[in-house]
N, C-alpha and C positions, 0 to 999 in steps of 0.2 A: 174634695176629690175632683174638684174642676180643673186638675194641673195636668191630666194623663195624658200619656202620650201614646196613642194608640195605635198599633199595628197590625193586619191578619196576615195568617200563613198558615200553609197546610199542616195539620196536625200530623204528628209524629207518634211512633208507639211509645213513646219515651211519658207521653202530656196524659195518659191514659187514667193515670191518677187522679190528675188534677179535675179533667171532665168529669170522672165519676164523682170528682166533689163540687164540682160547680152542678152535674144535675140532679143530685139529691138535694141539694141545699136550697135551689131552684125552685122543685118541688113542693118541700117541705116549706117553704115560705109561702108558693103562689094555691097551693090545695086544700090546707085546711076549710073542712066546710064544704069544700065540692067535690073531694074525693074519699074514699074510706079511709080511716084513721090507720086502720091496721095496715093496708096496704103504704101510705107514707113511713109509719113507725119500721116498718118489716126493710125499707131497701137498705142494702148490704154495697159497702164500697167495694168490696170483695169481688160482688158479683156486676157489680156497675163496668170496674175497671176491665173486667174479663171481655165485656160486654164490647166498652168502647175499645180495646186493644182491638176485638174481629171488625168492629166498624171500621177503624181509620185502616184498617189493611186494605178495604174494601176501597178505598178511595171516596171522594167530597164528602171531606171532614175537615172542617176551616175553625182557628181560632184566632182569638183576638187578645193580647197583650200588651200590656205596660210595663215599659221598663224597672217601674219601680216596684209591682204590684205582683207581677208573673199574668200567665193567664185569667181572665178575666170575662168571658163570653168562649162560646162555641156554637155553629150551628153544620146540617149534616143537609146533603141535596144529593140529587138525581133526576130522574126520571118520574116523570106523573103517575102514582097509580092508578090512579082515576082519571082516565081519558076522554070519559064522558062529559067532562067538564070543561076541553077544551083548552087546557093547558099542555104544555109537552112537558114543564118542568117543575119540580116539587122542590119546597122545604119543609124537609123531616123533622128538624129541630131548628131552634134559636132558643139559646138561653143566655140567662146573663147573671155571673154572680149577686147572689143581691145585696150585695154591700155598694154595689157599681152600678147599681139601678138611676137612671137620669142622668147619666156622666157619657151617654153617646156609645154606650158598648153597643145596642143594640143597632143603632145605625149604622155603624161600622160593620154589625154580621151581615146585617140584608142588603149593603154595598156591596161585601164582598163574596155573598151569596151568590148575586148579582152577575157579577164579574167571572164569578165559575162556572156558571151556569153557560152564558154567553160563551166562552171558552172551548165548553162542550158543546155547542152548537145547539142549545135551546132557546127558545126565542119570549116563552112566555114562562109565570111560576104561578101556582097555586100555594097555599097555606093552610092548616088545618088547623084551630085553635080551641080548648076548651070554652062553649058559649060565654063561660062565663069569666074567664081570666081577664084580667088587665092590659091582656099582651094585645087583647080586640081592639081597642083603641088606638095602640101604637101603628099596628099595620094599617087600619084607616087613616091614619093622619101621614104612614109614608105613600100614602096612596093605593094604597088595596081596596078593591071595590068587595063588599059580601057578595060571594055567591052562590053557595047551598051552605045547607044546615042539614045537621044527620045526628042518630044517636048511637053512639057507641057502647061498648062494654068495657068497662078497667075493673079490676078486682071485686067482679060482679055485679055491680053495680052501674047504672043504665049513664049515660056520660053524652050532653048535647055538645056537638060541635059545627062550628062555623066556619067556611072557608072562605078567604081571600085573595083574592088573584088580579094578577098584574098582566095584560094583556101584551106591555114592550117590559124587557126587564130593566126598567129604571128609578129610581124613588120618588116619585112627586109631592112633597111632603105642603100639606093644607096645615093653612091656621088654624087654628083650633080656639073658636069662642068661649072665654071661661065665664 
């Protein structure tokens, strides 16, 4: 999978499908173990794609594709809702099909996160990750500094997260010692 050739652009109501199968699949790959079984086993592409059709109407909803593959990533931004932390600008999502995991989808969403962001005239982004996903690593190493931790609620059950935030929206991606 090292050959793609990867492009973002605003999502369409047409891709509604496709997101709702790239974020269950997502999910269900990156949760077991830290989310309830049932709630993974219960989501409906039904109600995923309903979901993401009212998202991308709403605007910043970016995907990411290969020519050969179709879509392959998506993430979703706006506004911080947590202002107390000093950012203006949020991403709400970054997923990345996981068949495509380490092939650069995911740098190409928070480029072009990035890029939409700046657009809209924000200057800074925060992140919001489960503590304990794999995805914490990737935004430290494009350069996200941690900066709160909180616990949340998902399908009842108590959910620690970590956020990371970019104080310019650019990626400054560290080496990472193995």
């Amino acid at each position: 999978m090292n050959d793609l050739a990867l492009s973002h652009r605003q999502a369409r109501p047409s891709d509604a499908a496709d997101l709702a199968r790239i974020y269950i699949d997502s999910w269900q790959d990156t949760y077991p173990g830290l989310l309830p079984h049932g709630l993974l086993a219960s989501m409906s592409r039904k109600s995923q794609t309903a979901k993401w059709q009212n998202t991308i109407r709403g605007g910043g909803v970016l995907v990411v594709e290969d020519v050969h593959h179709g879509l392959v990533g998506l993430t979703s931004m706006g506004a911080a809702r947590d202002r107390g932390l000093g950012f203006d600008g949020e991403i709400y999502t970054l997923y990345v099909d996981p068949t495509f995991l380490g092939c650069g989808v995911g740098t190409a969403l928070l480029h072009g996160a990035f890029a939409a962001l700046k657009e809209r005239k924000f200057h800074s982004c925060v992140v919001w990750s489960h503590a304990g996903n794999n995805a914490c690593f990737f935004y430290e190493a494009m350069g996200g500094q941690r900066v709160a931790n909180r616990t949340t609620r998902i399908g009842g059950a108590p959910v620690p997260e970590a956020a990371f935030g970019w104080k310019r929206l650019a990626v400054q991606q560290r080496r990472i010692a193995i």
